[in-house]
C-alpha positions in Angstrom: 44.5 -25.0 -80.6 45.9 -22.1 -78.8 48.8 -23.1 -75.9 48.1 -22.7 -72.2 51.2 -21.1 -72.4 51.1 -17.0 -72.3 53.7 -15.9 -74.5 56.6 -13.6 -72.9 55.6 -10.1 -74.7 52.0 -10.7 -72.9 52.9 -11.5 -69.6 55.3 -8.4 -69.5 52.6 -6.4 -71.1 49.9 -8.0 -68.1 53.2 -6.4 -65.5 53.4 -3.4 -66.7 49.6 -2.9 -66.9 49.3 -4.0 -63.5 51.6 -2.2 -61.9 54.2 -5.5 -61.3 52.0 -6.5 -58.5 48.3 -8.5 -57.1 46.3 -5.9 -58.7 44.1 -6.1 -55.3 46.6 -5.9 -52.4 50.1 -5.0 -54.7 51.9 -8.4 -53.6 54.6 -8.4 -56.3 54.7 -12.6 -56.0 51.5 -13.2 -58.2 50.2 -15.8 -60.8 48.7 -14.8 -64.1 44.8 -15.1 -64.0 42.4 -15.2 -67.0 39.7 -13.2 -65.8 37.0 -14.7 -68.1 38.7 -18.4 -68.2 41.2 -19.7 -71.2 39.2 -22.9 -70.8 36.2 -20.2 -72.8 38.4 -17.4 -74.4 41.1 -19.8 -75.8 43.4 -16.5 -75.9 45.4 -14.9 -74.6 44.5 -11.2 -74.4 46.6 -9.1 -72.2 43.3 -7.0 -71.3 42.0 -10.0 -70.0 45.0 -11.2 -67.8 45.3 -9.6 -64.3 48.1 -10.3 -61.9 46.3 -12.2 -58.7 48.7 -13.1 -55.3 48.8 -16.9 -54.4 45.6 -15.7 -52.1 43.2 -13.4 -54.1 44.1 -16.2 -57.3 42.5 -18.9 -54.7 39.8 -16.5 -54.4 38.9 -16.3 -57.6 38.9 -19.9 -58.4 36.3 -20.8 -55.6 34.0 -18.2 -56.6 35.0 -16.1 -53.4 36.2 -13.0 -55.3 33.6 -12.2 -58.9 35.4 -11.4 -62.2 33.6 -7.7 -61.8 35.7 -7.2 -59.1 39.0 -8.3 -60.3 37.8 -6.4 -63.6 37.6 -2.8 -61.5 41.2 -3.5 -60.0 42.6 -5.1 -63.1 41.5 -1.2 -64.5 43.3 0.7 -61.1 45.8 -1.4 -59.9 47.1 -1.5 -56.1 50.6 -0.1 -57.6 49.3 2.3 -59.9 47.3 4.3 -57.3 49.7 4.2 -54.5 53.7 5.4 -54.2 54.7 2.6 -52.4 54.4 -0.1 -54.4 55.1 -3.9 -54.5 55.8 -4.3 -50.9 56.4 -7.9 -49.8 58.3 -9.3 -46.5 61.1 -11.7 -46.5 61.8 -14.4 -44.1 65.1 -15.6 -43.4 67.0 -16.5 -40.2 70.2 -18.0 -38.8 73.3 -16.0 -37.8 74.9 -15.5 -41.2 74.1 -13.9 -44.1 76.8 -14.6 -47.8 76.8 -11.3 -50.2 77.6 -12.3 -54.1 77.7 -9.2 -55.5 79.4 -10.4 -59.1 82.6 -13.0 -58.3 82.7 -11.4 -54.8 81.7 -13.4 -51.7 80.9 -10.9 -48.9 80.3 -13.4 -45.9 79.0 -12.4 -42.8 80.5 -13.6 -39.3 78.2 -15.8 -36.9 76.7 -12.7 -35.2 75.1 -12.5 -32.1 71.6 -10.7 -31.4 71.6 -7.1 -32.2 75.0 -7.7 -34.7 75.3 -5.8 -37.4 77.4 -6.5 -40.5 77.9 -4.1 -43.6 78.9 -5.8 -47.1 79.6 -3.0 -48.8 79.5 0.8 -47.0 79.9 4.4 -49.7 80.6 7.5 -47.5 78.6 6.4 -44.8 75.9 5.2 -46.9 75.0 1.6 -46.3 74.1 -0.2 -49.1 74.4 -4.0 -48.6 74.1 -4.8 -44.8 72.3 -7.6 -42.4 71.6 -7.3 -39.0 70.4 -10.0 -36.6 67.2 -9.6 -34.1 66.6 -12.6 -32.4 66.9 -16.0 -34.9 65.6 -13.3 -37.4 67.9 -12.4 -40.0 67.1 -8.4 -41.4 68.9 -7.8 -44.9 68.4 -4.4 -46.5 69.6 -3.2 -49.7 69.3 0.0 -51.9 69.6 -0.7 -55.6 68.7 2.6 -57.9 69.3 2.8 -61.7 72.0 4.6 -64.2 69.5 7.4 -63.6 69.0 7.6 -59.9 66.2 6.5 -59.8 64.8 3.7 -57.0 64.4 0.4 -58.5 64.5 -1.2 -55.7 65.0 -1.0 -51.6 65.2 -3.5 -48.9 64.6 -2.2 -45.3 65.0 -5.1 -42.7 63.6 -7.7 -44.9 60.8 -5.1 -46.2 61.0 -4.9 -50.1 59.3 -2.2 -51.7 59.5 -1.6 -55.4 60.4 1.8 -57.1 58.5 3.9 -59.8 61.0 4.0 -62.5 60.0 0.4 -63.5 59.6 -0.8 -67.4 59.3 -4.7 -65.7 60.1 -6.5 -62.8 59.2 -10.5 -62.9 60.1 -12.0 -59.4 59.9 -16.0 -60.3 61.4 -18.7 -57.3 64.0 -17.3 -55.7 65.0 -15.0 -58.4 64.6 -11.2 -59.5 64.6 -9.2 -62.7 64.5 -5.5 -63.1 64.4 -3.7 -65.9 63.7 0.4 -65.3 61.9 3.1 -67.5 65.7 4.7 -68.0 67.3 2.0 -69.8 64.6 -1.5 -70.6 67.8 -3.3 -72.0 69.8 -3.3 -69.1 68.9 -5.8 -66.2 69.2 -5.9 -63.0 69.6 -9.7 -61.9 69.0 -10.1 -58.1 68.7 -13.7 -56.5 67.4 -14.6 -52.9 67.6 -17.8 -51.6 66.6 -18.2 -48.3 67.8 -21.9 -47.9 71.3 -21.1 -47.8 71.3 -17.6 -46.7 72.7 -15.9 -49.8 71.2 -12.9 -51.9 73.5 -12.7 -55.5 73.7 -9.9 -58.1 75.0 -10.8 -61.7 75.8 -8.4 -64.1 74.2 -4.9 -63.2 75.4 -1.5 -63.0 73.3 0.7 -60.7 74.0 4.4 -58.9 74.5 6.1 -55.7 73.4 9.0 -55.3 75.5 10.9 -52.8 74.5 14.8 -52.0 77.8 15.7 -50.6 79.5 15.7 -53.9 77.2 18.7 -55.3 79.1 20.9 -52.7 82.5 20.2 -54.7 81.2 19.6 -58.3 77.6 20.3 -59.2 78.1 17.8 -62.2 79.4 15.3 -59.9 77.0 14.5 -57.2 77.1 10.6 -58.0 79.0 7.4 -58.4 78.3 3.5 -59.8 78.4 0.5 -58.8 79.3 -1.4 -61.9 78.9 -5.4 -62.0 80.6 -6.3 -65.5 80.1 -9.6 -67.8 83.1 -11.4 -66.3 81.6 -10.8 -63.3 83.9 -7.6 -61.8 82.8 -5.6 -59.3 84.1 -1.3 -59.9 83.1 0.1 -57.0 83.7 4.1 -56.8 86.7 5.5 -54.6 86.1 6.4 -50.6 84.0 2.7 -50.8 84.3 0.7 -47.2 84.1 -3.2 -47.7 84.2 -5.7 -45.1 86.0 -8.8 -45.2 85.4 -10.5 -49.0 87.0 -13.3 -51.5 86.8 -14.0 -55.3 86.4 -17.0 -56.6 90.1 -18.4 -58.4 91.1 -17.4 -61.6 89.1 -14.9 -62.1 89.6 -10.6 -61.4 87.5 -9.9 -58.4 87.3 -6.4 -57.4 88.4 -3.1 -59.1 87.9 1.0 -56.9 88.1 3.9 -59.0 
């Protein structure tokens, strides 16, 4: 008898063909949904499988949404016909915010309505920063790959996925991006809104910066590298706010 269980190669086949998201509305939280049911098929076919949100899945179990339907999206997916894609809200609130970007701890101050604080700032680009609105806490972060490309960007809470994507599997609280430029490298990203910290493990991601084209056309970059000990290398003319490492271990290099 065949397990309930979808193996890992199908379910990142299902992502990919789906675009990472609800294949009706794009919500990259989803469950996997056997369009004609497991309980008949006994398989696991990936054509078969379509990524549903918590919603649309409920849907489709009380007979509210046909399988012809989900069939026609499951063949033109939410993400796969629009640029924005994967766009999903977070909700967090208090008056702090805690950074862990590798064995760095980046902790925001208590801030008052309309605060700002900026983890980590590159030649005026901000790329890990919270501000507070309210009880609201608005978190956005701008993550791209080896490549340049946009893998990922937080405005004020608003996550939007990028094109350059070979998977992306958001499960709990935690994040894994793998994009089209390098599928062995991840990207582990963690958001937990219970204690008001967002962590990144090992990853090494770019900034591209247009400003350094002016001095050296082959130059108009620099990386962010998070390495297996958990170091941080951030690139030279790098702003950080107040930060600590955990003991015993290397925190932070600038080159």
């Amino acid at each position: 008898m065949t397990s309930r269980t979808i193996p890992e190669p199908v379910q990142r086949q299902v992502r990919q063909d789906c675009g990472f998201g609800c294949v009706i509305c794009g919500a990259p939280i989803f469950t996997y949904d056997h369009i004609d049911e497991f309980s008949i098929t006994q398989s696991h076919e990936s054509s078969n499988i379509a990524l549903l949100c918590y919603n649309h899945h409920m849907e489709k179990t009380a007979k509210r949404l046909s399988k012809d339907v989900v069939k026609k999206y499951r063949a033109s997916p939410h993400n796969k016909m629009r640029k924005s894609k994967g766009i999903h809200t977070w909700i967090l609130q208090g008056n702090s915010v805690e950074f862990r970007i590798g064995n760095n701890v980046f902790g925001s101050p208590a801030m008052s309505d309309g605060e700002k604080y900026v983890a980590i700032n590159f030649m005026e680009m901000e790329i890990f920063s919270v501000r507070r609105e309210g009880d609201n806490l608005l978190v956005s972060i701008f993550i791209n790959d080896i490549e340049g490309n946009q893998v990922l960007k937080i405005i004020d809470n608003e996550m939007i996925l990028g094109e350059n994507l070979w998977d992306f599997d958001f499960s709990g609280t935690r994040m894994k991006i793998r994009s089209l430029s390098n599928p062995k490298r991840v990207i582990n990203f963690e958001f937990n809104p219970n204690t008001s910290v967002i962590y990144i493990s090992e990853s090494r991601f770019r900034i591209d910066y247009p400003r350094f084209a002016a001095l050296n056309p082959f130059e108009n970059y620099r990386e962010i590298r998070i390495e297996k000990d958990l170091t941080v290398i951030l690139p030279s003319n790098t702003i950080i706010s107040g930060f600590h490492c955990y003991v015993g271990r290397i925190g932070m290099r600038i080159v």
